[in-house]
N, C-alpha and C positions, 0 to 999 in steps of 0.2 A: 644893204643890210641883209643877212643870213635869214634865212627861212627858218631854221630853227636856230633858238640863242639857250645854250644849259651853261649855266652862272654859278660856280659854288653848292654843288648839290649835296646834300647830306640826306640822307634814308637811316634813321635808327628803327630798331625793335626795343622799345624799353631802353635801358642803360649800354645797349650791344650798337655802336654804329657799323652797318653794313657798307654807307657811300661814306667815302670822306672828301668835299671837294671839287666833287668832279664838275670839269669845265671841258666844254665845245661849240661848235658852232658846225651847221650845218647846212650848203647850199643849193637851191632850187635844180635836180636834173643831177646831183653829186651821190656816190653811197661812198659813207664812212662802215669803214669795218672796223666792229671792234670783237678782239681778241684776248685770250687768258685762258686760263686751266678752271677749271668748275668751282664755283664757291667765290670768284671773284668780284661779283657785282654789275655782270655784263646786263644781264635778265635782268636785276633789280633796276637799273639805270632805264630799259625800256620798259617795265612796268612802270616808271614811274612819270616818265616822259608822257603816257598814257593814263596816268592819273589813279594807275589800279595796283598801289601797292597793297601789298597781298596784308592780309589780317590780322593786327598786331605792332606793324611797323607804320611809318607814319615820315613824311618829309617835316624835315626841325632844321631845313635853313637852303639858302637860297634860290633860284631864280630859273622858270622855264620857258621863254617866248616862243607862241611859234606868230610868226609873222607880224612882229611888237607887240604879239598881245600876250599877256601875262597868266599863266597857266595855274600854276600852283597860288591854292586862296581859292581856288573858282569852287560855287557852290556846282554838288552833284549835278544838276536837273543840266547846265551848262556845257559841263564835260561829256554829260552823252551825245550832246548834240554836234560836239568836236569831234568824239570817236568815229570812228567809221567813215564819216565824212573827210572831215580833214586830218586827220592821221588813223593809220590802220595798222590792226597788228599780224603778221602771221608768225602761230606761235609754234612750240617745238616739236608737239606730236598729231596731224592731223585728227589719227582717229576721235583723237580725246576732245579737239578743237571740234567738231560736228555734231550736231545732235543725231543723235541716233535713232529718234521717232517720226524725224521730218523728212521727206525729199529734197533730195542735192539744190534741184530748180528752186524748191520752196524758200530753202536757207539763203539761197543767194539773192531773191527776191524781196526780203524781207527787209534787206537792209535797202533796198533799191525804193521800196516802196517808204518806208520810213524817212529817209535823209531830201528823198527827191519828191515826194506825194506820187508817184506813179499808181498808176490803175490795176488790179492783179492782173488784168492781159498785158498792157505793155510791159511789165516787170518781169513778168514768165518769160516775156519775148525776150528782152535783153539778157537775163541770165543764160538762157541757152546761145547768144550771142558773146557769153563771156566768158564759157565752155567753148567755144568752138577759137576763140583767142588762146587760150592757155592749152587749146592742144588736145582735150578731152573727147577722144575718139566719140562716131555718131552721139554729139552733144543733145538732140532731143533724145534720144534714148535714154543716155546718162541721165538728163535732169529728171527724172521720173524715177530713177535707183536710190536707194535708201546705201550709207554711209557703208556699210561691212558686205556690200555688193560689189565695193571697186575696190582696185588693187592699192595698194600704199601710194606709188607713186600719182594716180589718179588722183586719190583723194588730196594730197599735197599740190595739185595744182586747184581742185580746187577751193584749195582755203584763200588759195593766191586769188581767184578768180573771185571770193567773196571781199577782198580787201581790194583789190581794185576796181570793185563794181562800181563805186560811190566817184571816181578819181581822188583819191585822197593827195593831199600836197605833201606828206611826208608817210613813209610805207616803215615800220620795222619789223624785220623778218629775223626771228630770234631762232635760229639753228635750224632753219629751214629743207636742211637734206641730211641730215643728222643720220633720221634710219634709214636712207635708200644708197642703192648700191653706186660705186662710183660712176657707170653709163647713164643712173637717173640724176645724181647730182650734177652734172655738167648740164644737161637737158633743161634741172632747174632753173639752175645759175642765170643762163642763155636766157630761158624767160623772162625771167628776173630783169634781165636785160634791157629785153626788148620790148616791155610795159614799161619800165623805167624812161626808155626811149621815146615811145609813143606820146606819154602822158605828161613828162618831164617830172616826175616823181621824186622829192628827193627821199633817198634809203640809208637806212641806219639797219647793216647788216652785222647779227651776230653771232660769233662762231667762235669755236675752241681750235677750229683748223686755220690757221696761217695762211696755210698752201690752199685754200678755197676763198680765202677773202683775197689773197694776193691776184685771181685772175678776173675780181670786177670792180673792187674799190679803187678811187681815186684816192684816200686818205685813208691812214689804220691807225688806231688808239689802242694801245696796248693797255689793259688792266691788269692792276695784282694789288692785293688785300686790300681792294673796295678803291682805289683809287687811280688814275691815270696816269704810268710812270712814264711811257713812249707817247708821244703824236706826231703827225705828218705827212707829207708825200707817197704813195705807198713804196714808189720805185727807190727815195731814199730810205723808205725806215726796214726796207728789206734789203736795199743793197748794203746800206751804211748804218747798221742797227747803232742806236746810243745809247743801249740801258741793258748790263747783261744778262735781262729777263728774257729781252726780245732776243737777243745773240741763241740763246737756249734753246727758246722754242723754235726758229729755225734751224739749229743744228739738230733738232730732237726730228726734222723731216725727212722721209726716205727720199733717195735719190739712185737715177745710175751709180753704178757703181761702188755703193756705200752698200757692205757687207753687216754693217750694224748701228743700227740706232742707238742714238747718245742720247739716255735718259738724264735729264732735269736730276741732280743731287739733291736730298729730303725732301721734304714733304711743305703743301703751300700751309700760311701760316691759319691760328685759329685765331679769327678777329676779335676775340672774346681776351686773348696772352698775345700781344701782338710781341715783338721782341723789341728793344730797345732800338730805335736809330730808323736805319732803311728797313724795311721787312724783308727784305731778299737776301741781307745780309746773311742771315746761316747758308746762306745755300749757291754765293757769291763766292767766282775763285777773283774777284778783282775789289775783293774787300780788303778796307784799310780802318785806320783810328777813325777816320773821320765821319764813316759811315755809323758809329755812332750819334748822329745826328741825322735827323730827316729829313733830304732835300727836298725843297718847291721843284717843279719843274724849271726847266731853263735853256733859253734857246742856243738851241748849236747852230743856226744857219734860219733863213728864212723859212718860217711855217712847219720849222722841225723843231721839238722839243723833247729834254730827257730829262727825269728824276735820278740821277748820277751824278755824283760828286767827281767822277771821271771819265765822262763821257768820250771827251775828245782821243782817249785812251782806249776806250771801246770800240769808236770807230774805226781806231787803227789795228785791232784785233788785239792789243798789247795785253800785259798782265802784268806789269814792271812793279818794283816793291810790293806784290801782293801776299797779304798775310793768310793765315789757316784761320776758315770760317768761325768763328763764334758761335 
């Protein structure tokens, strides 16, 4: 049985659905990456796996296990006692993620003392124990430094270091190298790694970069306009993309040799005027009549899946009878 089970998710705001749908499954010691352009429902999907959709919006249908046990329904007092212990989050901007009147050691303690009853000396003791994992140069030093004392990338390991202080069974780490330079994002990733390794954690990493989820996901979930158009394998859904979303966003990535990046044609849709049929259709060159209608996912091969009425076409890089976008 999956460690984590999302069953038909739906996230509205009012009459506006954000999720439409969404299904996965996710295994003890595995990171799913999931990928999309902004405004797609990546963040909403792990806010909501967390129980903390944001203010206004609200889950109006289906199903969140983590480990058989049924998430969504669960009363408040419940769900905090899941956070941080058994699922954690690290979120997009450290600084914003830290309190700013507390010490580093304190914050990370806190959760150590709450989920585990620990004593404030042995909690002190571990948290500087969980700086000195994550890398946080002279960690008793560090954990006595207040939040706008350490550099970007410090602080980002440790948000890491407050989410795996508890060992949580599932970790989602929502754009976790976003603002550090590309020598700090590898550094993270690595981390990311080798706690994931330690602890068997499973991780639901997300990112708007392709090429940073393609070097530690075992599976990637492509998103676009709220809903799951790719899934599977990473090494097929990058080598053999099926949905010319994901074709895009990999051809939109630098490479040797490539004098210039191939931008994505218009603009992603407003969930609010979705377009009739596929939603990628305006902006699809392997759009037909048929893409007036809006495909389920559907399997091309074991554990791979496309929202493409011509998938098998995609795969072969073709564009045969394809008509001018809509």
């Amino acid at each position: 049985m999956p460690l984590l089970e999302v069953r038909d998710l739906e996230v509205s705001f009012g009459a506006l659905k954000i999720l439409r749908g969404i299904s996965f499954d996710l295994e003890a010691g595995q990171t799913l990456g999931v990928v999309g352009e902004s405004g797609c429902g990546k963040s909403t999907t792990g806010f909501a796996v967390m129980g903390m959709v944001p203010i206004g919006g609200k889950i109006t249908n289906g199903s969140i296990k983590l480990d058989g046990k049924e998430l969504v329904g669960l009363k408040e007092k419940y769900l905090r006692e899941v956070r941080g212990e058994q699922i954690a989050l690290v979120m997009q901007d450290p600084f914003t993620s830290l309190n700013p009147m507390m010490r580093i050691g304190d914050q990370i303690a806190e959760a150590l003392r709450l989920h585990h009853g620990l004593d404030k000396q042995e909690a002190w003791k571990q948290s500087v124990e969980m700086l000195e994992k994550v890398g946080v140069p002279a960690p008793p030093n560090a954990a006595r430094r207040y939040p706008h004392q350490l550099s970007g990338g410090q602080r980002q390991r440790v948000v890491i270091a407050m989410a795996f202080a508890c060992q949580p069974q599932v970790l989602i780490a929502d754009e976790p190298t976003t603002a550090l330079d590309v020598t700090l994002q590898a550094q993270i990733l690595r981390l990311l790694r080798e706690l994931q390794d330690t602890h068997g954690t499973a991780v639901m990493l997300i990112s708007h970069d392709i090429g940073a989820i393609a070097s530690v996901a075992q599976r990637i979930a492509v998103f676009y306009a709220g809903r799951i158009v790719e899934i599977g394998p990473s090494e097929r859904v990058l080598r053999h993309p099926a949905m010319p979303y994901t074709r895009a966003l990999l051809n939109a990535l630098p490479s040797a040799g490539k004098t210039r990046l191939e931008a994505i044609a218009g603009h992603p849709p407003d969930l609010a005027a979705l377009p009739p049929g596929c939603p990628f259709s305006p902006r699809c060159p392997f759009v037909i009549d048929k893409c007036g209608v809006e495909p389920d996912l559907q399997s091309v091969e074991l554990g791979h899946a496309s929202a493409c009425w011509r998938a098998s076409e995609v795969i072969e890089g073709m564009a045969i009878e394809a008509q001018p976008a809509v």
